[in-house]
C-alpha positions in Angstrom: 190.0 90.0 76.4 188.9 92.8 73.5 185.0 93.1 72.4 184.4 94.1 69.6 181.2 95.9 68.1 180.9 96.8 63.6 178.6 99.5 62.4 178.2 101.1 58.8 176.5 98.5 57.2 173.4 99.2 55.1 171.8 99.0 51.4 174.0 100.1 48.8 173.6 100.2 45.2 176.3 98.7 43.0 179.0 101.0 42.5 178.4 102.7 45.9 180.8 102.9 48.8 180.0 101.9 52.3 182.8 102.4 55.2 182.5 99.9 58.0 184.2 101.0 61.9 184.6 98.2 64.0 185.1 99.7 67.9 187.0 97.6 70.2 187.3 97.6 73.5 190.4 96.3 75.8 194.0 97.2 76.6 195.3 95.0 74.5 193.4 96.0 71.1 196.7 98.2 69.8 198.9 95.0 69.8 196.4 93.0 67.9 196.7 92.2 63.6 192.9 93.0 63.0 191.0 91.7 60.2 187.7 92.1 58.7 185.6 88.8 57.4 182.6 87.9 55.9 180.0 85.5 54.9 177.3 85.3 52.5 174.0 83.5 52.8 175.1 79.3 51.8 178.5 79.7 51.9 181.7 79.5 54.4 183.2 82.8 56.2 185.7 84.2 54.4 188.9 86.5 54.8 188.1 90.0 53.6 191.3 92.3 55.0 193.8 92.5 57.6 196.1 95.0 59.2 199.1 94.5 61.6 199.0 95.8 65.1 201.4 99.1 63.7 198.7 99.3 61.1 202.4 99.3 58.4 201.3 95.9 56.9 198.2 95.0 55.6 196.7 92.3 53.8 193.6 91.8 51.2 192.0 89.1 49.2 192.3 89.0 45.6 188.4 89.5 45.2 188.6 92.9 47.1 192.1 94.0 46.1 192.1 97.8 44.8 188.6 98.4 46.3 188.9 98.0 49.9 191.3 99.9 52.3 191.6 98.6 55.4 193.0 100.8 58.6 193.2 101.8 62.0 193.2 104.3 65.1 195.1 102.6 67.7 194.1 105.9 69.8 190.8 105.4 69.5 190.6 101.5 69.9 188.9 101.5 66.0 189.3 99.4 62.9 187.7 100.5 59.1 187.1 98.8 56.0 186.4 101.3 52.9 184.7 99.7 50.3 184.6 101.3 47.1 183.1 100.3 43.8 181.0 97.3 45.8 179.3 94.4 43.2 176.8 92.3 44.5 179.0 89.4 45.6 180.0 91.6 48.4 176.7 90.9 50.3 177.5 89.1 52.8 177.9 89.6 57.1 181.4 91.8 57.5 182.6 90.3 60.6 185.7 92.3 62.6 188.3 89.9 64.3 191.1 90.3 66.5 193.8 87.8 65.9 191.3 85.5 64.5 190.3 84.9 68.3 187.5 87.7 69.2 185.0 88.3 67.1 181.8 90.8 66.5 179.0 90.2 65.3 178.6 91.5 62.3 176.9 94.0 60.1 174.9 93.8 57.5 176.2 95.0 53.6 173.3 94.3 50.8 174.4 95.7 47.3 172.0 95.7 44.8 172.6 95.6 41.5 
């Protein structure tokens, strides 16, 4: 069982960075691929980032490629999405997932533009 609880959300202006941690809790969290998600108001939750349990393989989607780093601190049981350069289509919930099974719930990121 892992919990897990995101903070570092806020109001950002376009073009601003935010850097989301996600702290998780349970033995188990350092063998877990760990992802970030989100979801915007009207529309379906979508896949933001990933990162393998080693933290050597990670994975982005094509809207947030070469903006957002994703990474972790196995020794400290945390997970962080860096968002650089945000638009306004990045408002939306960030939800952190482990293995696609455990799940946060969420924090806020409002860019204005």
């Amino acid at each position: 069982q892992v919990q897990l609880v995101e903070s570092g959300g806020g109001l950002v202006q376009a073009g601003g960075s935010l850097r989301l941690s996600c702290a998780a809790s349970g033995r188990t969290f350092s063998s877990y691929t760990m992802g970030w998600f989100r979801q915007a108001p009207g529309k379906e939750r979508e896949f933001v980032a990933a990162i393998s349990w080693s933290g050597g393989t990670t994975y982005y989607a094509d809207s947030v490629k070469g903006r957002f780093t994703i990474s972790r601190d196995n020794a400290k049981n945390m997970v962080y999405l860096q968002m650089n350069n945000l638009k306004s289509e990045d408002t939306a919930i960030y939800y952190c997932s482990g293995e696609s099974l455990y799940w946060g719930q969420g924090t806020q990121v409002t860019v204005s533009s």
